[in-house]
C-alpha positions in Angstrom: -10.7 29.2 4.0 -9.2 32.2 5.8 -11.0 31.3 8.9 -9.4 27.6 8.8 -6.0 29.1 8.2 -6.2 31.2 11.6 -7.8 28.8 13.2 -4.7 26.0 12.6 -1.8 29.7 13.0 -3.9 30.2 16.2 -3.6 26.7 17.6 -0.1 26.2 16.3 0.8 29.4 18.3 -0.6 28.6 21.4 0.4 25.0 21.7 4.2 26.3 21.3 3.7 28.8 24.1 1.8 26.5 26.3 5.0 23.8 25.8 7.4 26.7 26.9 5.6 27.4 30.4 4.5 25.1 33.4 2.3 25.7 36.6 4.0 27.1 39.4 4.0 25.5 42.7 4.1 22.0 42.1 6.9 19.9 42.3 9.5 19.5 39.2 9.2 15.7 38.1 5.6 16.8 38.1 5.1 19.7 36.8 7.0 19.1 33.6 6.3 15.3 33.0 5.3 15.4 29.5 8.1 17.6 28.5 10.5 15.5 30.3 9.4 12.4 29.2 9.1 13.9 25.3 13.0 14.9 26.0 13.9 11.7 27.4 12.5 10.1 23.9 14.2 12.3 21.8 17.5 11.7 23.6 16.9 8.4 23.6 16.0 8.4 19.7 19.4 10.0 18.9 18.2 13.4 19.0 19.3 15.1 22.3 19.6 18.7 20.4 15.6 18.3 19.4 13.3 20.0 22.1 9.6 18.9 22.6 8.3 22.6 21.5 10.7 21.8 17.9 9.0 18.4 17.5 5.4 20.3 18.2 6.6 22.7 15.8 7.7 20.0 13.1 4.2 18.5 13.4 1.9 21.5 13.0 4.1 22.2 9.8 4.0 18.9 8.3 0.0 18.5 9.6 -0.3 22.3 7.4 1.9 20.5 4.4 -0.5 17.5 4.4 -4.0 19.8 4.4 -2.7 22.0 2.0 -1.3 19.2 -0.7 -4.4 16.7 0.1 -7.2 19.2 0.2 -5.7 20.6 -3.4 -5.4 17.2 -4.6 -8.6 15.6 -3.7 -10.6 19.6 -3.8 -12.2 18.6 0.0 -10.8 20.7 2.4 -12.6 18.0 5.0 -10.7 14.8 4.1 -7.8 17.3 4.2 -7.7 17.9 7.7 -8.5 14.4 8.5 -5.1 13.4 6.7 -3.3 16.5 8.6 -4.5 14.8 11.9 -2.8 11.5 10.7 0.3 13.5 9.9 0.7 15.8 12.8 1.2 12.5 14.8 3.8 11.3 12.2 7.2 13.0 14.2 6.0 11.3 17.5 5.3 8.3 16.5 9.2 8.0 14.6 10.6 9.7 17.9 8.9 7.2 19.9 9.5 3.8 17.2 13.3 4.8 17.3 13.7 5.3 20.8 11.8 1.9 21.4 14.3 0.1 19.3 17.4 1.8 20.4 16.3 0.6 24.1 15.5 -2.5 23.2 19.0 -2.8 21.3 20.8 -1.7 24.8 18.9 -3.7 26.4 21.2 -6.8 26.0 23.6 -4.1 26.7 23.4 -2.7 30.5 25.0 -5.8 31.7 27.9 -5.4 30.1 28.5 -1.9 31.9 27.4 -3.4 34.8 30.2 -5.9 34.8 32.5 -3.5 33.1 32.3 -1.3 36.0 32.4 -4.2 38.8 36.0 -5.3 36.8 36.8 -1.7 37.0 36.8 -1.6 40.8 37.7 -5.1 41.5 40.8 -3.8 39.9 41.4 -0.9 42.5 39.7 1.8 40.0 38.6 4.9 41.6 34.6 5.0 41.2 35.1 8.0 38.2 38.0 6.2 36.7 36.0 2.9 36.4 32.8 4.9 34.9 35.5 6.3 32.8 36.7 2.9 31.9 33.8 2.0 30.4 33.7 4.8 27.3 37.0 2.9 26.7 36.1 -0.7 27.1 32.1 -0.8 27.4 29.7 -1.9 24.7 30.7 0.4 21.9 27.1 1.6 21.4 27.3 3.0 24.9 31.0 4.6 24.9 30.1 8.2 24.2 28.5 9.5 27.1 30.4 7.3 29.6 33.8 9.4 27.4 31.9 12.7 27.8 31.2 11.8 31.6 35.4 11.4 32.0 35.8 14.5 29.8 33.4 16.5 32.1 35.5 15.1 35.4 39.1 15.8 34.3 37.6 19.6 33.6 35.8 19.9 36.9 36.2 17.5 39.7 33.0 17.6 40.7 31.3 13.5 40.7 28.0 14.1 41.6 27.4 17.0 38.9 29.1 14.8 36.0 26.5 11.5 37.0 24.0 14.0 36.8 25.4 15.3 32.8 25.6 11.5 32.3 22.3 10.6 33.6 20.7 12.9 30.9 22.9 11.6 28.9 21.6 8.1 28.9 17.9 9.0 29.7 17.5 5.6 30.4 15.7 4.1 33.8 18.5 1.4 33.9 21.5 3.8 34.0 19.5 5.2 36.5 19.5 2.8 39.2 23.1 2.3 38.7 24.5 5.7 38.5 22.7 6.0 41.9 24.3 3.1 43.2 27.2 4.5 42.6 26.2 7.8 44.2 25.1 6.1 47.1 28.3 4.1 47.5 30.2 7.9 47.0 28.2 9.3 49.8 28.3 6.6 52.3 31.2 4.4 51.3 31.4 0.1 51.8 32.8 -2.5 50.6 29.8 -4.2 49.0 29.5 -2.4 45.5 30.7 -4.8 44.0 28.6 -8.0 44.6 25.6 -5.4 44.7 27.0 -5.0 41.2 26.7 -8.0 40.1 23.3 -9.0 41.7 22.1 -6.4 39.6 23.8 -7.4 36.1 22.6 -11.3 36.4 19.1 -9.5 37.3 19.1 -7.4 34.0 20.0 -10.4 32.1 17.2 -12.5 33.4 14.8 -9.1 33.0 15.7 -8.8 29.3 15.3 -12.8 28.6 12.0 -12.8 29.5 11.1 -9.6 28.1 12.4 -10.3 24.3 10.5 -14.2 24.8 6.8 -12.0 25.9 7.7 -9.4 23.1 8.3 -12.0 20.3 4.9 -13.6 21.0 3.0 -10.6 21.4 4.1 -8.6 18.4 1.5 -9.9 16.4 -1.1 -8.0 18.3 0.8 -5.2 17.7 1.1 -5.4 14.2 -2.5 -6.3 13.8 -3.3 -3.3 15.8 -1.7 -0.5 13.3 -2.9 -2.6 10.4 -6.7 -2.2 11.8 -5.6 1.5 12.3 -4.3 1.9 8.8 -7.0 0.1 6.7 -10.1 2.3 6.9 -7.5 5.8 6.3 -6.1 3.8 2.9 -9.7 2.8 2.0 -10.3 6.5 2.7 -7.2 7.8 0.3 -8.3 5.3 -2.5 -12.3 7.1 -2.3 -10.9 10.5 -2.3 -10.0 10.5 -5.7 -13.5 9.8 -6.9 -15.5 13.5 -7.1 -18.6 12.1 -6.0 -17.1 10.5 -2.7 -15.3 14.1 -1.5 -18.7 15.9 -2.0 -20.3 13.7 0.3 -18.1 13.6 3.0 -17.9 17.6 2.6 -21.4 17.3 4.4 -22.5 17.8 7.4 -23.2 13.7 7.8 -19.5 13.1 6.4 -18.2 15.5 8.9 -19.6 13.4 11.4 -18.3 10.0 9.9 -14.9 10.8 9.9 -15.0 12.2 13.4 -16.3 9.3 15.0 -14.2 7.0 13.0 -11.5 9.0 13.8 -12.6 8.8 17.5 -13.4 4.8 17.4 -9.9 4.6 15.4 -8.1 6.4 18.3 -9.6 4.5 20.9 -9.3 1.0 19.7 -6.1 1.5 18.7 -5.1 2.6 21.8 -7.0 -0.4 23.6 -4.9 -2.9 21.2 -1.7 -1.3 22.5 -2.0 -1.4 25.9 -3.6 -4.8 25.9 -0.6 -6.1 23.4 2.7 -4.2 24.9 4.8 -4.8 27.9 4.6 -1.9 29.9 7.7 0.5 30.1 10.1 1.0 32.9 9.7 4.8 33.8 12.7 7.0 35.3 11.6 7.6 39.5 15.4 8.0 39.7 15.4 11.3 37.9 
């Protein structure tokens, strides 16, 4: 029992120093990917003050909340660390469900700004006082951090640094492109911004049509695909409370059926979901 317990303190350890550093000479949007793409969740979920080693913190605590209360429960230290497995992935998975609804809630969304901000300078609007505008007249689910973006350019005066605060922000490959469509038409200047504008809003309203219309008909293979995960792991719970059923998976043979149906769970689940989900947009405009 001691040994397990500095075995999971040892791992827990390392994983938080290994988040904190990355390998030198490589190139940024590469060399921190995961962690970037783990922030860009948690912003995205409504938790920009989270960081990535916090949320691998949260998990190993939970995982050693879940061994400690099954394996006392069901007196299998085994089935206990099968269930800790299950819950270490528990904060992901809720960063990653809420930050897939809240995109696809903006998703109907980004036009709006789009159009907001083509009004704003078909009106004569500077380019930072028509992203402004649009913390005051934008969708209101959006305001914030287009009001913090105007807050940040009445205190400094510096455009380029406050897209780069609101780009964060958003963490969203959408507000990408057009925040660097703004920056480009800073930089170089024409007189094309808006009908570029507006190309681009009748293009995100065709690209979320079709994506709600392919998501509503394939989100039965999603479902079906966590309910094929979940099954065997409730079957599991219901056997654990039976004596005889946790002394045989304390052997050496139940050792090895819960690994491989832990490993077959993993990798069919993960077939399911790629085979059933539209694939995700990813931030090159970083």
């Amino acid at each position: 029992m001691d040994a397990l317990w500095g075995i999971v303190l040892g791992v827990g350890l390392f994983l938080v120093w290994w988040s904190l550093w990355v390998p030198s000479g490589q190139p940024r949007a590469s060399r921190d990917g995961w962690t970037a793409r783990t922030q860009d969740a948690l912003v995205r979920a409504g938790a920009p003050s989270v960081t990535p080693a916090a949320l691998i913190v949260t998990s190993i605590g939970l995982a050693v909340v879940t061994w400690i209360l099954i394996a006392g429960l069901t007196g299998s230290a085994v089935i206990g660390a099968c269930f800790a497995v299950i819950a270490a992935r528990g904060p992901f998975a809720l960063v990653s469900a809420r930050a897939r609804r809240r995109a696809v809630a903006t998703r109907e969304l980004w036009p709006e700004v789009v159009d907001s901000l083509a009004s704003g300078i078909r009106a004569g609007l500077s380019l930072p006082e028509a992203v402004g505008q649009v913390g005051v007249r934008g969708p209101e689910a959006l305001r914030e951090p287009f009001l913090r973006f105007a807050e940040d350019y009445r205190a400094s005066g510096r455009f380029q640094d406050c897209l780069d605060l609101l780009k964060a922000r958003l963490a969203d490959p959408v507000a990408d492109r057009i925040i660097e469509t703004l920056r480009l038409t800073r930089e170089v200047g024409g007189t094309d911004v808006g009908r570029v504008l507006r190309t681009l809003a009748a293009f995100l309203r065709d690209d979320a049509r079709l994506r709600g219309e392919l998501e509503a008909r394939q989100s039965w293979t999603v479902n079906a695909a966590r309910l094929a995960v979940a099954a065997p792991w409730i079957v599991l719970a219901l056997l654990a409370t039976q004596g005889s059923t946790t002394a045989a998976y304390d052997s050496a043979a139940g050792v090895a059926v819960l690994v491989i149906g832990g490993a077959c769970t993993v990798v069919a689940y993960r077939l399911m979901m790629r085979m059933g989900r539209l694939p995700q947009e990813r931030r090159v405009l970083r």
